[in-house]
N, C-alpha and C positions, 0 to 999 in steps of 0.2 A: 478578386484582384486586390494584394496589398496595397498598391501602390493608391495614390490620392485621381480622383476624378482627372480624365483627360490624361494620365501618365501613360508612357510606353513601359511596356513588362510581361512581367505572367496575367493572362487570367482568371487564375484559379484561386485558390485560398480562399479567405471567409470575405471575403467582402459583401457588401448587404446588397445583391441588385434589384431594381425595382421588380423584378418580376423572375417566378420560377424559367419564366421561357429564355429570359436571359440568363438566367444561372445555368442551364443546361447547356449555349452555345458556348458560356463561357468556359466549362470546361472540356468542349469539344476543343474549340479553339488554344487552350493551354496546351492539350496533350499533341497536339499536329505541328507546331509552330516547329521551325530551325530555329538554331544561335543565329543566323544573322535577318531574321524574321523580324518584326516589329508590330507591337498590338496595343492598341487602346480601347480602354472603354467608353463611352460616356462623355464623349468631346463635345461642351460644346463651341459654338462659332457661333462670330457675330460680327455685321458689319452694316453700312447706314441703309440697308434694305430690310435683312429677315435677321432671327437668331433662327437656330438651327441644334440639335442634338443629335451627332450620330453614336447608334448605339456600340459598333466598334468598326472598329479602324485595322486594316491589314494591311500592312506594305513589306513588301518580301523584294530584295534582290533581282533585276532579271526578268519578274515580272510586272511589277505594280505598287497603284495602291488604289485598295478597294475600300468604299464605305457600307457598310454593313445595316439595314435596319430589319428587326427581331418583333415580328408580331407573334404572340402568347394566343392561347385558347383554340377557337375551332374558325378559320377563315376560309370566304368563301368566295365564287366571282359569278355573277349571274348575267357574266355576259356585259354590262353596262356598268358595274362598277364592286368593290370590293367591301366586304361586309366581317367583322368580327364580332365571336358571340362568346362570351365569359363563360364559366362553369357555373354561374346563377343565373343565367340565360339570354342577359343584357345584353342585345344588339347595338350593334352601330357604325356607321359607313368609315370605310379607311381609304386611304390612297397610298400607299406602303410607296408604289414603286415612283410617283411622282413625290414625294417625300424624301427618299434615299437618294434621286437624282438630284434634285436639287441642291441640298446636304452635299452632296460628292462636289456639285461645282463652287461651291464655297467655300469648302475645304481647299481646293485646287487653286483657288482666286487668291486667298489666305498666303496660301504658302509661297504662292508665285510675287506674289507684292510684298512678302520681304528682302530685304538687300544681301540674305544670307544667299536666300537663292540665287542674286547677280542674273548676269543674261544668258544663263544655260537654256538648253532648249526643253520644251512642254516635256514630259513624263509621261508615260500612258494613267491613267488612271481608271477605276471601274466602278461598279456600284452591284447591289446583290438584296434580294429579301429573305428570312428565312424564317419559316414556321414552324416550330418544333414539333407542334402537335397536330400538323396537319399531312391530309396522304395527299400529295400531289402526284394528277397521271404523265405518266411517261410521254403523252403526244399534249401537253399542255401547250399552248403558244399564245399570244396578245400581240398586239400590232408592239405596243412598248415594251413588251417582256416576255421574251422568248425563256424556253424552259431553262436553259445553263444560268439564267441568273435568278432563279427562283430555286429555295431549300426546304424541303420537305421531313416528314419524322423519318423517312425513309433514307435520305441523301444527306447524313451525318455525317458518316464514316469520313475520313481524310477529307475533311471539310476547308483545312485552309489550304490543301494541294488545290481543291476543287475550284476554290474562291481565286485561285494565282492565276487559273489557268484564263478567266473570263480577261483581263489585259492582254493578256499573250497572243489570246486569238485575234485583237483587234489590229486590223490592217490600214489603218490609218498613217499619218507622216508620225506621231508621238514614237519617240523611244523607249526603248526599256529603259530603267533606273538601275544604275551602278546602285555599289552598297554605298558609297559617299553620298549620295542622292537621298536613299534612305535615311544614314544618319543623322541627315542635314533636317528631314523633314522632321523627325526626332526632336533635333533640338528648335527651329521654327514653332514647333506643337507646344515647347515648354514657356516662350514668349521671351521677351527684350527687354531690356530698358526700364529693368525691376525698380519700384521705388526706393533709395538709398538714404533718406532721411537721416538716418543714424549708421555709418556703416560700421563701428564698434560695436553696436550693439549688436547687428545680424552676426557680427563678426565672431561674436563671444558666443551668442548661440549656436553657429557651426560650430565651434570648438569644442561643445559639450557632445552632439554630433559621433565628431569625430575620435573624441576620446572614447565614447561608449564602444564604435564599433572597433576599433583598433583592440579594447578588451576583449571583446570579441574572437578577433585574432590567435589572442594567446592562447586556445583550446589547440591551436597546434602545436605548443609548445610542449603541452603534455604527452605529445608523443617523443620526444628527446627523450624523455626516461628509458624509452624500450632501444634506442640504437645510441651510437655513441659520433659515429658519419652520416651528414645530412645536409642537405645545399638547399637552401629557399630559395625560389627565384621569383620575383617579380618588378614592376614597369616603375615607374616614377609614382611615388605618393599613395603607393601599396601597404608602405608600414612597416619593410622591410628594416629599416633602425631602429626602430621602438620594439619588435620584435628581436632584435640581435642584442639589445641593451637587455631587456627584459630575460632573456636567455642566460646572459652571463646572470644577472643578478641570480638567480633562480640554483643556476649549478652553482655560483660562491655559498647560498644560505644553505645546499645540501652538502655542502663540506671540501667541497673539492678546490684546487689553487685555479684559477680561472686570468686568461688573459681577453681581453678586449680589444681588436686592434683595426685599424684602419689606415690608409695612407693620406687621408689631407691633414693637414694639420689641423686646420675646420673644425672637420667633423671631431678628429680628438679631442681638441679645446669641448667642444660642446658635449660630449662622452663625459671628460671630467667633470664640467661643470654641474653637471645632472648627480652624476656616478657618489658624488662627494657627499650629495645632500641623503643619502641612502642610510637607514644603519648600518654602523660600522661591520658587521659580522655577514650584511650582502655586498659589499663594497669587494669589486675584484681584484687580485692582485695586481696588475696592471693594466694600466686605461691611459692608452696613448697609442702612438705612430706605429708602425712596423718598424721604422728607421728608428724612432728613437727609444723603440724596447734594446735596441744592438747598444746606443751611443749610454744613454741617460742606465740604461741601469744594467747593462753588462759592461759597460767600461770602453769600450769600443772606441778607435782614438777617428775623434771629429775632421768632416776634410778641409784640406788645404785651403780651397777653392769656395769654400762655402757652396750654395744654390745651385752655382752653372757648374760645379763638376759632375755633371752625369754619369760617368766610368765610375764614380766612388757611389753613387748611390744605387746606380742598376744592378751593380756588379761586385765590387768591391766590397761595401761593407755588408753585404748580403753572405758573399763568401766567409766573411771574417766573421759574421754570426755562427754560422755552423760549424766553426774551429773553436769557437768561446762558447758555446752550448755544450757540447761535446765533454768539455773541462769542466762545467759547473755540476757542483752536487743535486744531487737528485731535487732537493728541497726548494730549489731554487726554480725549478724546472717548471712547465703545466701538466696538470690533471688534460684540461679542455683549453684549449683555444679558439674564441668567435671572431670572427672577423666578418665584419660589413665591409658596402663598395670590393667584392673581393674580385670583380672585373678590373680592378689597377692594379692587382698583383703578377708580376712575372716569375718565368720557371723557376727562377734560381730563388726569390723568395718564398715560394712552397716550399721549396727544400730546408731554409733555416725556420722557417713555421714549424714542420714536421721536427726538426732536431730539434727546439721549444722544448717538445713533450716530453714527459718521465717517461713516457710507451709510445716511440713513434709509430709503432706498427699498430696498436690499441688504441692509443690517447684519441678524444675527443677532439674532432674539428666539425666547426657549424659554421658555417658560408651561409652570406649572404650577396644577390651578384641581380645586375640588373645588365646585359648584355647591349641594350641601347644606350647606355650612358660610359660603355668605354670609349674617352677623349683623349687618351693616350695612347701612342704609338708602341705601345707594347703587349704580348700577349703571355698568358701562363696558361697552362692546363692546372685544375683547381684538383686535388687530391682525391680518387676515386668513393665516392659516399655509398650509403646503404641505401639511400632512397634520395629521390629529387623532390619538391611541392613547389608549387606553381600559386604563387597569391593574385587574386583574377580582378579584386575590386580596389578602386584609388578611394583612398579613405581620407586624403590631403587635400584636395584642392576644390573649389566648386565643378558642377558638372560643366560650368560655362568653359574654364580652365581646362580642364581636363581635356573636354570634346576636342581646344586648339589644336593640343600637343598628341593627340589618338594617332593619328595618321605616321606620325615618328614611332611610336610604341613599337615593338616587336611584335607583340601579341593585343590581341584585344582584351581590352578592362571597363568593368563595368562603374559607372563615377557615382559614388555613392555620398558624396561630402556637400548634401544642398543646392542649395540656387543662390547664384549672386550673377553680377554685373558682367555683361558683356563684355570681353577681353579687346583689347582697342589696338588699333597700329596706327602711329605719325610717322606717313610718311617723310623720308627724308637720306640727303645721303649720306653716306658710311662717316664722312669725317667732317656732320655736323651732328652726328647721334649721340655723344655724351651731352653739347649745348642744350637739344632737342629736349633729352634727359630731363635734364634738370631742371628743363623748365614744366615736364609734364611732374615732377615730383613736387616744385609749388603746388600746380595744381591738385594733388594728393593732398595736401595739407587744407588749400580750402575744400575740399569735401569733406574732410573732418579725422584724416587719418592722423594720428602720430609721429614724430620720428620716432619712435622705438617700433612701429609699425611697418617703415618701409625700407625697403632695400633697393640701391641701386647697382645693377649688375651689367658688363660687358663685357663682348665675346671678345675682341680684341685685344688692344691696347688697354690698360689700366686705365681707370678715374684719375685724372689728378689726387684728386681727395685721398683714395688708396695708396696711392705710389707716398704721398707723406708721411702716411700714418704705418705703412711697413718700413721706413727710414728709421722709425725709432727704435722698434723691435717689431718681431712676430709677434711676442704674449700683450706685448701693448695693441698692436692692433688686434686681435682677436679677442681684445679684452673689450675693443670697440663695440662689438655685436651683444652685449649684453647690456648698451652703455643707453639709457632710456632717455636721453638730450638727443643722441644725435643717429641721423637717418647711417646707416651700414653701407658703406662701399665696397663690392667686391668683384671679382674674375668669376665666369662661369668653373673655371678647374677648378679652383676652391672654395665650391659652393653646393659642391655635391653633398646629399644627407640632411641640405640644410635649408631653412624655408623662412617665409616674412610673409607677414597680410597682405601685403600690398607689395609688389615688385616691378619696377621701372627696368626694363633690356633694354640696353644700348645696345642694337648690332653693326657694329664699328669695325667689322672686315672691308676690305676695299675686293677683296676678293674671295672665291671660294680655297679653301684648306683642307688639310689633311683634317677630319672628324668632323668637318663645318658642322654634317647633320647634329651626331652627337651633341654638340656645342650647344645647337641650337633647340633641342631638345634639352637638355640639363636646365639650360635659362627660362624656358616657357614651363616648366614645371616645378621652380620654388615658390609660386605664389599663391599662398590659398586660398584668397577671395578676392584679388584684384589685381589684373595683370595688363601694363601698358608696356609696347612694344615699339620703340622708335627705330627705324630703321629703313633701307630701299627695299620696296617692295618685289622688285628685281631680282635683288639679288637673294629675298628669302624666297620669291618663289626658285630661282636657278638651282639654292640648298636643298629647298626642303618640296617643293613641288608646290602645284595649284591646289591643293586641298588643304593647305593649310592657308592662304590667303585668304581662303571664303570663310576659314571661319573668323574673320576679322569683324564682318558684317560691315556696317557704314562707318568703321574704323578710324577716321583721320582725325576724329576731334580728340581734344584733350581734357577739356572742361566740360561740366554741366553743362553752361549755354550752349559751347557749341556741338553738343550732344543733341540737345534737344534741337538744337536748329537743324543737326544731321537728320534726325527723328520725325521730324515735322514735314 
């Protein structure tokens, strides 16, 4: 097993177990397991009675969760008690199965007495021993241990079907376990209330992390070479921009005219700002808006109306692009065109995309599209590709973040970006949540975050703060988010693509909306090591459901103190 002691994962790979007899369950157990199965090694537990070590951990969907203990060599029962003897011949007494029970109820104690859990009801849980090198008979029985919970060298095969099935059978008042049950116990197993000493420092070490793995990534890149249409698709904090940057950069250095484009204005300020720092010869030819490739550099005349003319931007000057493409020389035109966030694109702007191209019927289009984060009321069909990919791991935000916002995902992702700090909600209502805000963003600062570190985002109504600073201009305000004095105010729509250490949601609907979910997914996924959530508890569960509440855990505090006073 890769993964570090007590982690849920594979367990197979090289890892060192204490013993051949566990190396062989473990890769019985790797090869049997489903995706929505869950396995650990090596757990252990401790509370003001016993410690405990189980040797692994099963919890699967629908049935359970089992604790597993793996005795090695030749075991034996003479009736009065259990005896193991080594391959150098050393005898000595065991208890496997009062061992593993015990173990299981601690396990079970553990996870029930976190506040993640809340007042759900018990889960079945089960318990198992298994000898790898030993022949157990088929009419084996013990007053404690009937034969379905004893494994034999013989009773390998489908080993963790076999292990699902010992909960299932049990007729007791316990329920089966939803997969959110399992999740839950998933992250319970990973612990709370990490030490934060220095949260720049953990912070900067995620970030190396997450840079490695996102290089990572780009081995998909190298597939562009062979097709010229291809759509990536994946969840919040996938990688999906650093990925669509990386793309253009790559087709610009291999010679081709490359456009870059997006629709928030955001995300293109932060395209440029990147884009610029490149050598000049991977630097694309254009890196900006969809709208303002029509206005800023084909001429396209500006609207009347500014912002709220909707008609000129849906419609209008979409149109009037494909009239002014059409007339420009070839030279002018693209090789390729990438486009990120391409879920905010509608029909008619595929079609002046595609008239872009020197070869509309040829030219390169790379799409990038994350289907949970369309918060706009518009739809387009994306331009028929050669192949689709599916990016499965969030490489953005800690797994504690990630878990929140899972239940909004489309798909399941696996969170690959560390361990940090429990994700927090103050409670409160709708139209005291920017006040709320700003007060959990002091407390950001004495934990030791920076303002260049945090951002304060909501769903609603603008920050005060924002509404001032987009009075002056757009490029002054988005000149804001790089400005290392001061904390970043902004709108979940204009914050798509883009991320802070530390992120403050205000959720300041008074009511549910058209894309509430959306909305509220976009905000819970900009932050990558710390995410405070001020808002009615109500009304995110009304949005988003009860599965995202829980994973709040004892959520209401703002501070350390009263953190720990929550903890305590």
């Amino acid at each position: 097993m890769s993964e570090p002691r007590g982690s849920a994962g594979s367990a197979g790979g090289q890892r060192a177990y204490e013993s051949l007899a566990e190396k062989i369950v473990a890769e019985k157990l790797a090869s049997g397991r489903s995706m929505t199965d869950r396995l650990w090694a090596n757990q252990r537990l401790t509370d003001d009675r016993k410690n405990a070590e189980i040797d692994f951990i099963v919890a699967r969907p629908d049935a359970g969760v089992i604790a597993v203990e793996v005795k090695g060599g030749q075991v034996t029962h003479d009736g009065d008690g259990w005896t193991q003897t080594s391959q150098s011949g050393h005898a000595k007494s065991i208890d496997p199965v009062t061992q593993v029970r015990d173990a299981m109820y601690l396990l079970r104690s553990y996870v029930e007495r976190d506040s993640r859990w809340g007042q759900r009801g018990r889960v079945r849980y089960g318990h198992a021993v298994i000898f790898p090198f030993t022949h157990i008979p088929e009419d084996f029985s013990l007053p404690d241990c009937p034969r379905h919970l004893v494994f034999g060298r013989d009773d390998l095969d489908d080993l963790v079907d076999k292990l699902a099935r010992i909960p299932i059978r049990q007729h007791g008042s316990d329920r089966l376990p939803s997969n959110e049950d399992v999740q839950d116990v998933e992250e319970i197993l990973r612990g709370r209330g990490l030490p934060q000493d220095d949260v720049l420092a953990l912070a900067l070490e995620r970030d190396v992390l997450t840079d490695h793995l996102t290089q990572q990534q780009g081995m998909l890149l190298e597939v562009s070479k062979l097709m010229n249409r291809m759509e990536i698709r994946g969840g919040a904090g996938s990688g999906k921009t650093w990925l669509a940057m990386e793309q253009a950069r790559r087709l610009t250095r291999a010679g081709q005219r490359v456009a870059l484009v997006c629709y928030s204005r955001g995300l293109a300020a932060f395209f440029q700002r990147l884009t610029t720092q490149w050598p000049r010869r991977e630097q694309p030819a254009y890196v900006g808006t969809f709208h303002g490739l029509g206005i800023d550099q084909w001429g396209a005349h500006p609207p009347v109306l500014g912002d709220e003319d909707s008609g000129y931007w849906e419609e209008e000057l979409p149109s009037s692009m494909i009239t002014i493409a059409a007339s420009l020389p070839v030279g002018r035109r693209f090789d390729a065109i990438v486009v990120d966030e391409a879920q905010d694109f509608a029909d008619r702007w595929w079609a002046a995309v595609l008239a872009a191209l020197k070869n509309p019927a040829e030219g390169g289009i790379y799409v990038y599209s994350d289907e949970g984060q369309r918060v706009f009321a518009r739809f387009g069909g994306i331009p028929e590709c050669q192949a689709v990919f599916m990016l499965e791991h969030n490489l953005r935000n800690t797994r504690q973040i990630a878990d929140t916002f899972q239940s909004l995902a489309l798909t399941r992702m696996r969170a690959r970006g560390g361990v940090g700090p429990q994700a927090r909600l103050v409670p409160c209502a709708a139209e005291q949540a920017i006040g709320t805000a700003d007060d959990a963003v002091e407390s950001l600062f004495d934990e030791g975050w920076r303002a260049q570190d945090i951002a304060l985002l909501t769903t609603g109504k603008r920050h005060p703060e924002q509404v001032i600073r987009q009075a002056q201009s757009q490029d002054a305000y988005w000149a804001s988010f790089w400005d290392d004095d001061q904390v970043f105010y902004g709108h979940v729509l204009g914050f798509k693509g883009l991320e802070r250490r530390a992120v403050v949601l205000a959720v300041n609907d008074n009511e549910p909306r058209d894309r509430a979910r959306e909305r509220l997914y976009v905000g819970l996924s900009r932050a990558r090591d710390e995410l405070v959530v001020c808002g009615d508890p109500e009304y995110i569960e009304q949005v988003a459901g009860s599965a995202l509440l829980r994973k709040f855990g004892s959520g209401a505090a703002t501070t350390p103190s009263q953190r720990a006073s929550v903890s305590a």
